[in-house]
Backbone of each chain as ProteinMPNN parsed JSONL, in Angstrom:
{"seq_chain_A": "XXXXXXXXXXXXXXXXXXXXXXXXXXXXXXXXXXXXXXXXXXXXXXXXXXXXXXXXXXXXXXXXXXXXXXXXXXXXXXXXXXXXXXXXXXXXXXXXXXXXXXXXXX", "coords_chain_A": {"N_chain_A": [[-222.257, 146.212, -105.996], [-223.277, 143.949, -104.366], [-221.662, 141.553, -103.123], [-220.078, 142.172, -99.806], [-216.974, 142.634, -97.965], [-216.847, 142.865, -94.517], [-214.142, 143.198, -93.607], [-212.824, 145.018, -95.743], [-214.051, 147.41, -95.811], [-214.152, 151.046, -94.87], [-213.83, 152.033, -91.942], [-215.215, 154.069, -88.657], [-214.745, 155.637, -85.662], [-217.733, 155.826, -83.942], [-218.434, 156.058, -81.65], [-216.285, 156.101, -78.549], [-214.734, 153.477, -78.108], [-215.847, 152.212, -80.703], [-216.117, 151.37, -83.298], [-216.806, 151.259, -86.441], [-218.11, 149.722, -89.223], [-220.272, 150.404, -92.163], [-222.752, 149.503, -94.153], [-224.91, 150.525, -96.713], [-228.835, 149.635, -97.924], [-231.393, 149.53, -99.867], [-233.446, 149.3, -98.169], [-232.445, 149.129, -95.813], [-230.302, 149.281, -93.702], [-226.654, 147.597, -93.134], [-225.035, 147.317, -90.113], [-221.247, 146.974, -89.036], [-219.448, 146.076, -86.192], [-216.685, 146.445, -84.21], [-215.76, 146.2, -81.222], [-214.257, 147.634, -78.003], [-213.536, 146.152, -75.159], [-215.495, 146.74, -72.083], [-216.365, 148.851, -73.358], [-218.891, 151.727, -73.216], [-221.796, 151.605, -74.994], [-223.938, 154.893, -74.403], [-227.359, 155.39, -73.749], [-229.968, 155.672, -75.635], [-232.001, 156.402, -78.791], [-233.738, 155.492, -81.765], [-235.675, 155.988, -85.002], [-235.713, 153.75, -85.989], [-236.421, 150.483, -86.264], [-234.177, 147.552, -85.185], [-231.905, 145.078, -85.366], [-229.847, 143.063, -83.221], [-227.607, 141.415, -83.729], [-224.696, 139.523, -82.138], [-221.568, 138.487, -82.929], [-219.273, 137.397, -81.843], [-218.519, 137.502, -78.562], [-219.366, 138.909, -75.608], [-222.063, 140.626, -74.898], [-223.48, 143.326, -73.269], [-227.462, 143.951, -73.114], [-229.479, 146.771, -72.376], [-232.948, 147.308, -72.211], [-235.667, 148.966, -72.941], [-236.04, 148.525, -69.794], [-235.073, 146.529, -69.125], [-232.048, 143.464, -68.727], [-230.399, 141.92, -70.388], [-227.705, 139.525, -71.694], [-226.072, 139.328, -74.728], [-224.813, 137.021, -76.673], [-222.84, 134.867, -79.234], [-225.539, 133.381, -81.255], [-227.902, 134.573, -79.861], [-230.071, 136.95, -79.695], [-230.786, 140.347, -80.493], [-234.141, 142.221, -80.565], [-234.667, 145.144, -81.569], [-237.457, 147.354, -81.367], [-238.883, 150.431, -82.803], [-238.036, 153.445, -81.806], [-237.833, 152.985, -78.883], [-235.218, 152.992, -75.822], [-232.571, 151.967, -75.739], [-229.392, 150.912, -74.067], [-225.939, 150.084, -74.075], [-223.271, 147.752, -72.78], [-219.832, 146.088, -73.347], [-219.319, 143.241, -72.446], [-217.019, 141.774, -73.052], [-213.786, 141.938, -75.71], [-215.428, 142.376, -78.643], [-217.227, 141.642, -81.625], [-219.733, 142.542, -83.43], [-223.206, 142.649, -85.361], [-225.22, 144.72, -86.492], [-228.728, 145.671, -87.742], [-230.959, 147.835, -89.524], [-233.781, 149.254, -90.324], [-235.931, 151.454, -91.559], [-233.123, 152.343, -93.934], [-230.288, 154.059, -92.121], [-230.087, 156.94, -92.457], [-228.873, 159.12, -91.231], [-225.86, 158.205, -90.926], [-225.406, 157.837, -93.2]], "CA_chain_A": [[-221.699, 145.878, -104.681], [-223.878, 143.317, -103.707], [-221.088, 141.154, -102.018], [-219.251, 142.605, -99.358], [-216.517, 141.854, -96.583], [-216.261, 143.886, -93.626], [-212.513, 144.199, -93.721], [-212.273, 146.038, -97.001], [-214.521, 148.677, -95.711], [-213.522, 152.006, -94.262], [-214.252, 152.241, -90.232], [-215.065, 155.278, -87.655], [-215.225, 155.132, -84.474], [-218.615, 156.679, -83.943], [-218.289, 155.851, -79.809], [-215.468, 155.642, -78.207], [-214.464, 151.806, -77.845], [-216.877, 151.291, -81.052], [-214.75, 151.04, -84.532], [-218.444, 150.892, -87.342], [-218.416, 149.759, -90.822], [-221.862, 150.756, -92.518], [-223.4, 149.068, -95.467], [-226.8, 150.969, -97.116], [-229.455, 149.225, -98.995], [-232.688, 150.373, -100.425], [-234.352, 149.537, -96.9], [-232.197, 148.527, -94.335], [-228.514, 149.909, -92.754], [-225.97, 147.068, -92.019], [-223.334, 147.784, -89.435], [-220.343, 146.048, -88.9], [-218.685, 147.1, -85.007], [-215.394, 145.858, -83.782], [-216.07, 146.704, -79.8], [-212.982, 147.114, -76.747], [-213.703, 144.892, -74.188], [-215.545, 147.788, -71.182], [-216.648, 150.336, -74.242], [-220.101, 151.612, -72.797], [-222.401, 152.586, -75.481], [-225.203, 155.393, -73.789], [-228.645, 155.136, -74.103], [-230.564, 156.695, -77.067], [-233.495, 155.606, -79.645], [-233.847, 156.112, -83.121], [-237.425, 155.899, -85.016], [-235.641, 152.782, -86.772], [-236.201, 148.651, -86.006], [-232.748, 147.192, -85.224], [-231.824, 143.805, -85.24], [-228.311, 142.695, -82.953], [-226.441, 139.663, -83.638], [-223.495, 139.434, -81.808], [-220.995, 137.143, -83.736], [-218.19, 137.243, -81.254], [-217.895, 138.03, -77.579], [-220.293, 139.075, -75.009], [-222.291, 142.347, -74.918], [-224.586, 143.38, -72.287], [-227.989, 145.105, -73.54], [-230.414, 147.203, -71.796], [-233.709, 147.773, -73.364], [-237.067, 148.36, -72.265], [-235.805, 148.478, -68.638], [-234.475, 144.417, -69.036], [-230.8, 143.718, -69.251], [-229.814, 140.567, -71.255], [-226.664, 139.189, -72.298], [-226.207, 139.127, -76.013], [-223.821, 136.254, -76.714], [-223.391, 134.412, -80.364], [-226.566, 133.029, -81.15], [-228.482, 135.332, -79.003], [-229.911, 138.258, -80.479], [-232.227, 141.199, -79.741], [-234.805, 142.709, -81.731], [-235.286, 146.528, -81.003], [-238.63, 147.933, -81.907], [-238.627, 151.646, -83.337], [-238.287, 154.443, -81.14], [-236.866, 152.247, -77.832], [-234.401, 153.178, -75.358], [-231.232, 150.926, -75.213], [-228.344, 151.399, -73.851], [-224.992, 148.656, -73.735], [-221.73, 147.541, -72.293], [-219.202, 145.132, -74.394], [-218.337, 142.589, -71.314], [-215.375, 141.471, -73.248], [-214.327, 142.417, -76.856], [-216.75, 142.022, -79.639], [-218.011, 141.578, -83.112], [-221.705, 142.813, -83.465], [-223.714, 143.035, -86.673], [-226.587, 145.581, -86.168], [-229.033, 145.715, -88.605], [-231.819, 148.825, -88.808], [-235.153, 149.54, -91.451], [-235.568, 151.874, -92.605], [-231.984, 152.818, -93.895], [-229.401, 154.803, -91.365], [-229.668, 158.041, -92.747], [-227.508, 159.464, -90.174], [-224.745, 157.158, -91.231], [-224.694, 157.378, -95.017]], "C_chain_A": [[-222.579, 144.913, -103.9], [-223.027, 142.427, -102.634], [-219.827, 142.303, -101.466], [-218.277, 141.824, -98.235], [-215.928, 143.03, -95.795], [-215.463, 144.549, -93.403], [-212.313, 144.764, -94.81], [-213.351, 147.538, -96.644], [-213.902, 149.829, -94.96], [-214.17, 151.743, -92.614], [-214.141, 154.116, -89.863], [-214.99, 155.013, -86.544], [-216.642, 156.7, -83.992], [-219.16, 156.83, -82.525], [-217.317, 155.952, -79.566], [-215.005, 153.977, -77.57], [-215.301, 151.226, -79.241], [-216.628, 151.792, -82.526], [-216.441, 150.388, -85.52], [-218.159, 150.865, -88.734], [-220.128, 149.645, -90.93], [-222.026, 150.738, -94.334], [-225.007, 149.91, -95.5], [-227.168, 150.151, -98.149], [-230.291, 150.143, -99.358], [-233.693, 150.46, -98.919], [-234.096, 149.235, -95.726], [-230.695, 149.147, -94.406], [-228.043, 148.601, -92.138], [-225.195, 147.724, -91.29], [-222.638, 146.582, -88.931], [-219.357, 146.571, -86.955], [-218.095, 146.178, -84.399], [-215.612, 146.743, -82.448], [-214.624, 146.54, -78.745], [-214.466, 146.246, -75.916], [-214.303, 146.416, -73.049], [-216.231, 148.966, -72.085], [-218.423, 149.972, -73.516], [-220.687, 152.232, -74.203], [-224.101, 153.722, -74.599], [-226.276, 155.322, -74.069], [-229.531, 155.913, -74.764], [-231.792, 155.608, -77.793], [-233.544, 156.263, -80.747], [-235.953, 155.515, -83.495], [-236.514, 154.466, -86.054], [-235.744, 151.411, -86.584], [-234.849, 148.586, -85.853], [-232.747, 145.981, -84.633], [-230.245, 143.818, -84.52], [-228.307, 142.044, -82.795], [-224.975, 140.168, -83.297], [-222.271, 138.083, -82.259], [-219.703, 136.895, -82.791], [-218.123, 137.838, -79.313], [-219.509, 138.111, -76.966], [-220.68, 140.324, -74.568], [-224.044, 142.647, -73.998], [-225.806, 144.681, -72.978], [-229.014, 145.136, -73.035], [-231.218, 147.867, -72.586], [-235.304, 147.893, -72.335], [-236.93, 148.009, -70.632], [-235.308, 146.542, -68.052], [-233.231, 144.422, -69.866], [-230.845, 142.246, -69.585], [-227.872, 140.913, -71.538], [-226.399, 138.534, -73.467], [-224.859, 137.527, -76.548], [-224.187, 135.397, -79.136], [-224.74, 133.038, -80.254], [-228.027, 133.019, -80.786], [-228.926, 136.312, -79.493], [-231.118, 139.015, -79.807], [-232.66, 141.73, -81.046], [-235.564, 144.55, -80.839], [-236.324, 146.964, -81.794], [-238.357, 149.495, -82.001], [-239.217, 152.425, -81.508], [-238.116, 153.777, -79.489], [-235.784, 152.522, -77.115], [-233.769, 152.268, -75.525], [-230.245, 151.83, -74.97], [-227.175, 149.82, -73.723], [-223.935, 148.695, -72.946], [-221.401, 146.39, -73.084], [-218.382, 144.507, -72.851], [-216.965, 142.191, -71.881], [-215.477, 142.183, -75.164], [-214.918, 141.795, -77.521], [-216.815, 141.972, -80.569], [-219.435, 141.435, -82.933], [-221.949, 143.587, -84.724], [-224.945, 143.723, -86.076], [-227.169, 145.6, -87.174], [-230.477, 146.657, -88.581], [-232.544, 148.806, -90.765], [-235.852, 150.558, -90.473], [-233.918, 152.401, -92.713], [-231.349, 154.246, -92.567], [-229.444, 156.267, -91.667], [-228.742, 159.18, -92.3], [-226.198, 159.074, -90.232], [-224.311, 157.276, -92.397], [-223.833, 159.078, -94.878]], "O_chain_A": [[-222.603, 145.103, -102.684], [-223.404, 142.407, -101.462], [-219.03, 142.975, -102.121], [-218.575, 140.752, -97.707], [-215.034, 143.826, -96.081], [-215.429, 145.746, -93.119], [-211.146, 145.157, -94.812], [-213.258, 148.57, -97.308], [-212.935, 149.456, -94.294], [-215.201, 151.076, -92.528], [-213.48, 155.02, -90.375], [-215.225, 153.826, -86.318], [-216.512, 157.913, -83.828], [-220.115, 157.549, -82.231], [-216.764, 155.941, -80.666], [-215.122, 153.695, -76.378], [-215.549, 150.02, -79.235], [-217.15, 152.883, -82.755], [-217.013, 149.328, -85.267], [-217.979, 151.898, -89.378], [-220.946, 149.094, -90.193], [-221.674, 151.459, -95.268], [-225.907, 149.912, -94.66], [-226.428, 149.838, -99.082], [-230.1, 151.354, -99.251], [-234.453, 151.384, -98.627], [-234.866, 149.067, -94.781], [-230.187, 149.398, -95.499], [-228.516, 148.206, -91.072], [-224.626, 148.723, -91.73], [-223.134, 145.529, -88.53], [-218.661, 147.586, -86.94], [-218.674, 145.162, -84.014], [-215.642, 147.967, -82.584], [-214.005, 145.477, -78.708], [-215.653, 145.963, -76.075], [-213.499, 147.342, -73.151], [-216.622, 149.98, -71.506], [-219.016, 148.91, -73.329], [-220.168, 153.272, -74.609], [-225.157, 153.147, -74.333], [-226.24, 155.043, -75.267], [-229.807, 156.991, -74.237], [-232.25, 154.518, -77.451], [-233.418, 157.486, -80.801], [-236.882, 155.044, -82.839], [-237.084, 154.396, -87.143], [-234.627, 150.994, -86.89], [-234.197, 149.507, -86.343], [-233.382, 145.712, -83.614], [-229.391, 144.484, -85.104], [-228.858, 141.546, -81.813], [-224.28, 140.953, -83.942], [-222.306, 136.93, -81.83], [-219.041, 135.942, -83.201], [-217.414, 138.83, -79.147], [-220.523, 137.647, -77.486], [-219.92, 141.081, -73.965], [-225.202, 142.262, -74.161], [-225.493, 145.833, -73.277], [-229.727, 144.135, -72.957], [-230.868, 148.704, -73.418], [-235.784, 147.199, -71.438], [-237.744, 147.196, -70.194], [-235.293, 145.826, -67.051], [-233.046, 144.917, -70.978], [-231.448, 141.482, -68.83], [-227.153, 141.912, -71.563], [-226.43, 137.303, -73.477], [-223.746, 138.051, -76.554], [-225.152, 135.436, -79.899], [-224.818, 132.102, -79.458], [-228.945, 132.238, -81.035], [-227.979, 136.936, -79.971], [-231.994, 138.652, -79.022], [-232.079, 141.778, -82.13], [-236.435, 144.859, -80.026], [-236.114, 146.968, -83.006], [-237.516, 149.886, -81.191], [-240.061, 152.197, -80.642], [-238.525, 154.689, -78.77], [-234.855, 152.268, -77.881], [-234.498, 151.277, -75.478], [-230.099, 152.99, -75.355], [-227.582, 148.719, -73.352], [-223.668, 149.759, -72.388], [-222.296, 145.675, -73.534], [-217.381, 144.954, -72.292], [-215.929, 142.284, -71.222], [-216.448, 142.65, -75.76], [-215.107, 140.61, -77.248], [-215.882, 142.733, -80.824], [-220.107, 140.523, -82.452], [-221.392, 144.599, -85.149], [-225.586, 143.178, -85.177], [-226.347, 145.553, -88.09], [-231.243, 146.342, -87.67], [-232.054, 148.513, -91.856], [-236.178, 150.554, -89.286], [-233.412, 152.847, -91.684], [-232.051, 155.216, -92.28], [-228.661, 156.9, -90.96], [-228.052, 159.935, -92.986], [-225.383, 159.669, -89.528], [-223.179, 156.974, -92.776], [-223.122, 159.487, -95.796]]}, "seq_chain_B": "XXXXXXXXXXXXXXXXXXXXXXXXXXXXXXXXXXXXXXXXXXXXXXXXXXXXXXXXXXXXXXXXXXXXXXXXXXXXXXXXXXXXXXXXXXXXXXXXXXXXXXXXXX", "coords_chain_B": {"N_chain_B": [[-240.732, 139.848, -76.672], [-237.916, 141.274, -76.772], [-235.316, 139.865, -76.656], [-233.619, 136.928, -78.297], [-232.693, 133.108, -78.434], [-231.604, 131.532, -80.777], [-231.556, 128.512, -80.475], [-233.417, 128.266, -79.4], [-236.322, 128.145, -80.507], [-238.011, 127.051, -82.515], [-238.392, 124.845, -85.302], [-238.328, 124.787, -89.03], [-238.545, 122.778, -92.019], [-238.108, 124.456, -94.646], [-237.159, 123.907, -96.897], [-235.419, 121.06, -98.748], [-232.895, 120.211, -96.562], [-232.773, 122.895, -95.31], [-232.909, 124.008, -92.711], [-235.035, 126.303, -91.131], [-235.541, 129.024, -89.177], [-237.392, 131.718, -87.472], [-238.039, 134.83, -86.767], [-240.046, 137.546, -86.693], [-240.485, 141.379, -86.667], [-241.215, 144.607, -86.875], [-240.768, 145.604, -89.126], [-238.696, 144.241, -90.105], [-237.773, 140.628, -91.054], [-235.853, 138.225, -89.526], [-234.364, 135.164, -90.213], [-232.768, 132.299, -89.319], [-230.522, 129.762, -90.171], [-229.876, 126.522, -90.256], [-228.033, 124.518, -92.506], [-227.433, 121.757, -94.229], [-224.648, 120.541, -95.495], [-223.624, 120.548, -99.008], [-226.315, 121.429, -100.181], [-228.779, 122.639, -101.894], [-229.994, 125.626, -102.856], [-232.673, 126.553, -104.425], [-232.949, 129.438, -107.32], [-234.712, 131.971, -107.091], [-236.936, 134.638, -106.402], [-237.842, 137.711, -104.576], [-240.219, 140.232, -103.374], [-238.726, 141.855, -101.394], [-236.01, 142.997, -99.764], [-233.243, 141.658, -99.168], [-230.348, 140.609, -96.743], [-227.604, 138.721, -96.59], [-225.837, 136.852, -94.313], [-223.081, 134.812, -93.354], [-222.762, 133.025, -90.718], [-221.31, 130.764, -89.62], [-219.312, 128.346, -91.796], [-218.808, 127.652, -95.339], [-220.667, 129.324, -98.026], [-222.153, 129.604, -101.132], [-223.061, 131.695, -103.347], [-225.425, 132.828, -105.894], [-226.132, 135.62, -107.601], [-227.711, 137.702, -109.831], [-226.178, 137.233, -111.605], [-223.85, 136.903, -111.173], [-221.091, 134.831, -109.376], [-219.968, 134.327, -105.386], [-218.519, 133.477, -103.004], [-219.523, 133.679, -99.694], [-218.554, 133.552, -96.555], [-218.13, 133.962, -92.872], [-218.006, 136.99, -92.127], [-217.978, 138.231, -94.784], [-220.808, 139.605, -97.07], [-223.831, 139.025, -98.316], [-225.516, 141.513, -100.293], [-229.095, 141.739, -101.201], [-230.836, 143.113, -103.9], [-234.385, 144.218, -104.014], [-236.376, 142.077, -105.985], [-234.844, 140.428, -107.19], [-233.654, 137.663, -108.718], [-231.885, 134.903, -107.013], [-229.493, 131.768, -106.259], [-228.474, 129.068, -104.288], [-225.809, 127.396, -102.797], [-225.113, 125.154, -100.604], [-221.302, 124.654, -99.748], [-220.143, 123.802, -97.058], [-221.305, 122.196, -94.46], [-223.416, 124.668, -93.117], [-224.053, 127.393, -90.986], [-226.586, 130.494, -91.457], [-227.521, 133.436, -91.206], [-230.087, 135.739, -92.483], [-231.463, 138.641, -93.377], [-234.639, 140.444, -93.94], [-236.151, 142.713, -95.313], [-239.335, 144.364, -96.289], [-240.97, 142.702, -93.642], [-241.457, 138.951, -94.276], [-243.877, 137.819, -94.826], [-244.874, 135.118, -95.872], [-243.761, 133.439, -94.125], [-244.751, 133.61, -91.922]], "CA_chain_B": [[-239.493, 139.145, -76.808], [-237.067, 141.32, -77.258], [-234.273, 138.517, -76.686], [-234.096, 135.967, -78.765], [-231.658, 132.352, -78.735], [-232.411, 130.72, -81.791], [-232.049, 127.271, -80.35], [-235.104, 128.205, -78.164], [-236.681, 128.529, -81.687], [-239.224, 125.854, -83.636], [-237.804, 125.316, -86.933], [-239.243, 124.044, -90.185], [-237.667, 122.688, -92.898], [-238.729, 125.232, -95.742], [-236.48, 123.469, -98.786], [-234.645, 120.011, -98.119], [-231.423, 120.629, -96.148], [-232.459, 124.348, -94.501], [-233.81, 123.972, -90.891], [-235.125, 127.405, -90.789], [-235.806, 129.613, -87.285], [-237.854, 133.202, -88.135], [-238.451, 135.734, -86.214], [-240.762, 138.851, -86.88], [-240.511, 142.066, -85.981], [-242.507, 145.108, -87.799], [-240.211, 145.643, -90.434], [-238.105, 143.003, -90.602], [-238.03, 138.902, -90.298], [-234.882, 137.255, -89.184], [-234.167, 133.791, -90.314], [-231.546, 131.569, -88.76], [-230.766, 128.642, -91.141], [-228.528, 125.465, -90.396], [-227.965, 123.713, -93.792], [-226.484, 120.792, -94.585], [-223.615, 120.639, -96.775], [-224.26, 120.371, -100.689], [-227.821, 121.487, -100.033], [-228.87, 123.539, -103.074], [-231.372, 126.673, -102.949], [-233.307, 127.131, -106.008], [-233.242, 129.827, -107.956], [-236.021, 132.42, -106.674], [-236.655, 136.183, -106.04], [-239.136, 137.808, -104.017], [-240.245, 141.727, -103.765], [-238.003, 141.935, -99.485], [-234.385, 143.63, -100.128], [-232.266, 140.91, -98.329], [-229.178, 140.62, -96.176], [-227.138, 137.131, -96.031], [-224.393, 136.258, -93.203], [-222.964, 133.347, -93.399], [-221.714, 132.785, -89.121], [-219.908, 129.267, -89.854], [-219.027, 127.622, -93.285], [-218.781, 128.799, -96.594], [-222.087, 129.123, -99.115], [-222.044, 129.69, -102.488], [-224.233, 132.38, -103.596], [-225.688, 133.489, -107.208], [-227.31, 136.614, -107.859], [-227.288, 138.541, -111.005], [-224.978, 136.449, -112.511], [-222.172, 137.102, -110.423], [-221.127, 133.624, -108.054], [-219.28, 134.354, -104.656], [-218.66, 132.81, -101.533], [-219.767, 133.945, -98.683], [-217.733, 133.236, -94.964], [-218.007, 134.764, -91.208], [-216.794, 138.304, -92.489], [-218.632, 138.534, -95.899], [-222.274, 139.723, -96.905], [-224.632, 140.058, -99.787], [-226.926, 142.602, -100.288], [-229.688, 141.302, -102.428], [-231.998, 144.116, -103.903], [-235.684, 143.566, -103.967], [-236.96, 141.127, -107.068], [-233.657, 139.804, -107.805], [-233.465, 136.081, -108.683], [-230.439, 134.747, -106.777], [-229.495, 130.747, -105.911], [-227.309, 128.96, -103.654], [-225.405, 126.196, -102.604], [-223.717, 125.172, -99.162], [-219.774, 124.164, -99.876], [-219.811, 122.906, -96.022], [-222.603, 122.847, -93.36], [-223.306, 126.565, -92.69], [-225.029, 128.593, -90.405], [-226.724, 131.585, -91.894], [-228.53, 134.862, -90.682], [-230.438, 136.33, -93.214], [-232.688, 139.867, -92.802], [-235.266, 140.44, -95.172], [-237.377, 143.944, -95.392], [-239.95, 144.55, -95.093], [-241.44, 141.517, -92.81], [-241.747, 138.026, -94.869], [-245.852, 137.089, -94.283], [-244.772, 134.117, -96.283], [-242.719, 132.603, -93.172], [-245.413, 134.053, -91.014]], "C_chain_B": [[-238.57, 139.535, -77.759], [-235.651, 140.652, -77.761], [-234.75, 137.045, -76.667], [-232.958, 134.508, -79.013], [-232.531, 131.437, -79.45], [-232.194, 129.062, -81.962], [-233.368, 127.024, -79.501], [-236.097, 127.778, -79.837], [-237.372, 127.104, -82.178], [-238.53, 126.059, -84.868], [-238.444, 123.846, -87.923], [-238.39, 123.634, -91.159], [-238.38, 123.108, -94.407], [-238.31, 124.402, -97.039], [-235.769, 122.457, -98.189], [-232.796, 120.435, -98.066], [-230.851, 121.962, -95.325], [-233.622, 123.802, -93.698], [-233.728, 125.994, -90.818], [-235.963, 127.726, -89.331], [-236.398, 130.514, -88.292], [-238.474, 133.588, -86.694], [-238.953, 137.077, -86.93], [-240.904, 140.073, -86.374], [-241.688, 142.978, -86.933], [-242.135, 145.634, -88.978], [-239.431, 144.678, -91.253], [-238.234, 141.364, -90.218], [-236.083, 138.764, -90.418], [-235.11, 136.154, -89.467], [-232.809, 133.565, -89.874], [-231.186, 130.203, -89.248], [-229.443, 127.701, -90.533], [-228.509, 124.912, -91.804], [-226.713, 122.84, -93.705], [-225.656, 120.979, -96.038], [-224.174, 120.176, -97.974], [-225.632, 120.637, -100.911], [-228.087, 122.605, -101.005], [-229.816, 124.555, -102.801], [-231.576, 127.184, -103.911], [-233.396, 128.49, -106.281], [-234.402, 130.754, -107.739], [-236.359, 133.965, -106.388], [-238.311, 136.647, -105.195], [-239.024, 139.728, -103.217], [-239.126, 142.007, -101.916], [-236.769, 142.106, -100.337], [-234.196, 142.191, -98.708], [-230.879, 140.414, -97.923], [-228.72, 139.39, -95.71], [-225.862, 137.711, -95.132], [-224.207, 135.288, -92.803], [-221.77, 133.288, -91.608], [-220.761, 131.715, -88.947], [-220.448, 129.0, -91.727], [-219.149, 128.431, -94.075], [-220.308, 128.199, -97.426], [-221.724, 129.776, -100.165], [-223.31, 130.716, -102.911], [-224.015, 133.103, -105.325], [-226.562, 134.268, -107.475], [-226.505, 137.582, -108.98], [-226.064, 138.044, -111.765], [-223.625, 135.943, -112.218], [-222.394, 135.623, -109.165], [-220.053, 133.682, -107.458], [-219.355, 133.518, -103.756], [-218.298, 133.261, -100.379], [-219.268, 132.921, -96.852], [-217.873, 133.907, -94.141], [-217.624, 136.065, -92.236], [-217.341, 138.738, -93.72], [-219.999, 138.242, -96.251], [-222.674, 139.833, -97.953], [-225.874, 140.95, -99.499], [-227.658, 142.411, -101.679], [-230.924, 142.638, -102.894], [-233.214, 143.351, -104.198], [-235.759, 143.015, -105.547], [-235.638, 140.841, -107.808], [-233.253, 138.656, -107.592], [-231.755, 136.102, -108.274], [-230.907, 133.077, -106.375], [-228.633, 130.701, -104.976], [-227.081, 127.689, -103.399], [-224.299, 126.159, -101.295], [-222.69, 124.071, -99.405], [-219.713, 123.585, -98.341], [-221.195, 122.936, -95.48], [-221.892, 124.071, -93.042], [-224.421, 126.265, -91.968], [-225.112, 129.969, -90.6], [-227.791, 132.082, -91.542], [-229.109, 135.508, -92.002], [-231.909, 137.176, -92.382], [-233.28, 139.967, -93.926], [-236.206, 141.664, -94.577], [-237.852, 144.205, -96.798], [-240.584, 142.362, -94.681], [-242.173, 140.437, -93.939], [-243.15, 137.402, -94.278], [-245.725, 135.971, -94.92], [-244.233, 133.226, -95.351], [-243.301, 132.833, -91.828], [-246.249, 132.617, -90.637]], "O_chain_B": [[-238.251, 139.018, -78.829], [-235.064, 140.815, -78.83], [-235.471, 136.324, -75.977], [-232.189, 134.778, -79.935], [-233.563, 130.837, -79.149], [-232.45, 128.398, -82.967], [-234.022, 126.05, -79.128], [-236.455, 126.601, -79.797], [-236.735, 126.079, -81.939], [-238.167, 127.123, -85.368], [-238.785, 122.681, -87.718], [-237.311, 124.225, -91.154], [-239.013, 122.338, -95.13], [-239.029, 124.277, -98.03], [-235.368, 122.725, -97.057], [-231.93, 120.745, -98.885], [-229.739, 122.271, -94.897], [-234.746, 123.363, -93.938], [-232.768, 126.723, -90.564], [-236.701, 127.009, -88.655], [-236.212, 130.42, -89.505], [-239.11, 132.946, -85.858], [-238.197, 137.624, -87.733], [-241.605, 140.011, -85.365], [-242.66, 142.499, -87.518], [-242.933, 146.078, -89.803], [-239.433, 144.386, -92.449], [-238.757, 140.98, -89.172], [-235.339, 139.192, -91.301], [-236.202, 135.781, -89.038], [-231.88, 134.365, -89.984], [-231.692, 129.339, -88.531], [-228.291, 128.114, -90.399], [-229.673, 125.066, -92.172], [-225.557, 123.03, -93.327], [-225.955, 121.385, -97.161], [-225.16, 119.439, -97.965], [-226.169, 120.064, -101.86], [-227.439, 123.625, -100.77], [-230.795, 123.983, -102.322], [-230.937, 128.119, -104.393], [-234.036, 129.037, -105.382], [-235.378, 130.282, -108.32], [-235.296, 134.39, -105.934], [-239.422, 136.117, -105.232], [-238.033, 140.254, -102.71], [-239.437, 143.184, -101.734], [-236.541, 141.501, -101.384], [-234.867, 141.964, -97.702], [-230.242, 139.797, -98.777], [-229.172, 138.885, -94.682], [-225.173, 138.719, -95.287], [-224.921, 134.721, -91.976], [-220.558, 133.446, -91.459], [-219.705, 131.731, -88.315], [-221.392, 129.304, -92.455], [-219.471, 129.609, -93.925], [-220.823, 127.081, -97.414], [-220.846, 130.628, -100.025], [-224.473, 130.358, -102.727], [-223.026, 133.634, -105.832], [-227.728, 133.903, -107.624], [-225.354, 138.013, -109.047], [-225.204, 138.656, -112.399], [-222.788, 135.146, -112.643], [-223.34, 135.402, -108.409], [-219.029, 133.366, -108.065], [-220.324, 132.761, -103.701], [-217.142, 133.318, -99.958], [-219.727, 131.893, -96.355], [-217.73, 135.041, -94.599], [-216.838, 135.836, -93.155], [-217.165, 139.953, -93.816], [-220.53, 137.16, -96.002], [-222.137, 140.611, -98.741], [-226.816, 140.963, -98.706], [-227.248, 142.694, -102.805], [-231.798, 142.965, -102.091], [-233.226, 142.17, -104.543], [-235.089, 143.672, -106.344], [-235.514, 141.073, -109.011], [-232.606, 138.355, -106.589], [-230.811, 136.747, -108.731], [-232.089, 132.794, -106.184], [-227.995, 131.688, -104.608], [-227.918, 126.828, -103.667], [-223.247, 126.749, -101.053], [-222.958, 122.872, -99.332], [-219.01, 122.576, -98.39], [-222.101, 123.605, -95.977], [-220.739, 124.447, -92.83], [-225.326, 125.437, -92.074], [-224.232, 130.735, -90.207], [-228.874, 131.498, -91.497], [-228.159, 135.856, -92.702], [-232.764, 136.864, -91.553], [-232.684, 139.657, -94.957], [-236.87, 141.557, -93.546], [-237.289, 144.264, -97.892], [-240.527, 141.305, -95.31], [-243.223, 140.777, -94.485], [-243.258, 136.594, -93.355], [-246.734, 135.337, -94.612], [-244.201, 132.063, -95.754], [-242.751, 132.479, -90.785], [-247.074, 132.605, -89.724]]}, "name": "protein", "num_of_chains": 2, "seq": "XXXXXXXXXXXXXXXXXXXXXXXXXXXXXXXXXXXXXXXXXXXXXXXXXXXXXXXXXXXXXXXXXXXXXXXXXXXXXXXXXXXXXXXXXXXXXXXXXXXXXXXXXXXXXXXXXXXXXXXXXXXXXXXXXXXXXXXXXXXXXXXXXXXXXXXXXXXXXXXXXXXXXXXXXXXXXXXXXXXXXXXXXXXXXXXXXXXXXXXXXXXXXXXXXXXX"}
């Protein structure tokens, strides 16, 4: 399974407003998240790195007590163990990407 | 610097035809690649599990024998020490994650 495409994967919604396909490797968790437009996600922290690229839309993220606006081209880099929290100003496409693997997810 | 726009970004030209961006975090590096169309990438493997996303155009990718093409919407997942090549079918812009953190791009 090395290539994949988002739409052939299964989805959850593991938020409400927040629709997650989830790829595992050997050391990293993609996610794939189809966002409403208003979906808040709450603020939490895992012990994992996480990379967000937003490929579509505009998604507001609070980190580290500094809010940005994630837009394509824009990305954040969460350091392990980090509060964030978001809002999806309009709807979205956002690739998340976390090391060590999701374990919570698989 | 958690937020990052990767035209803020210094970029090098690692192989003729990829204008690479990198970012470092403590597990992973981000690269942000423009490539010019027909621009070939040799043939190469290196011990980092790595994650392509191709955000515009299509690329041509060869790993393990198998040759797909990668668009907005489709990903490879390369495992660690696995020779793969490639070739960009248009100008692309591609995201690639690589764990753990590339000290070669450091």
């Amino acid at each position: 399974m090395p290539f994949l495409s988002f739409d052939d994967l299964d989805r959850s919604e593991e938020i409400p407003g927040y629709l997650g396909a989830f790829v595992h490797g050997e050391n990293m968790t993609v996610t794939n998240w189809s966002v409403e437009a208003g979906a808040e996600f709450p603020e939490h922290e895992h012990p994992h790195e996480q990379i967000s690229i937003v490929v579509e839309g505009e998604f507001e993220l609070t980190l580290g007590g500094e809010t940005d606006v994630l837009r394509p081209g824009r990305i954040a880099v969460i350091p392990p163990e980090t509060p964030h929290s978001g809002r999806a100003r309009t709807e979205c496409e956002i690739i998340d990407v976390f090391s060590p693997v999701r374990e919570d997810y698989q």
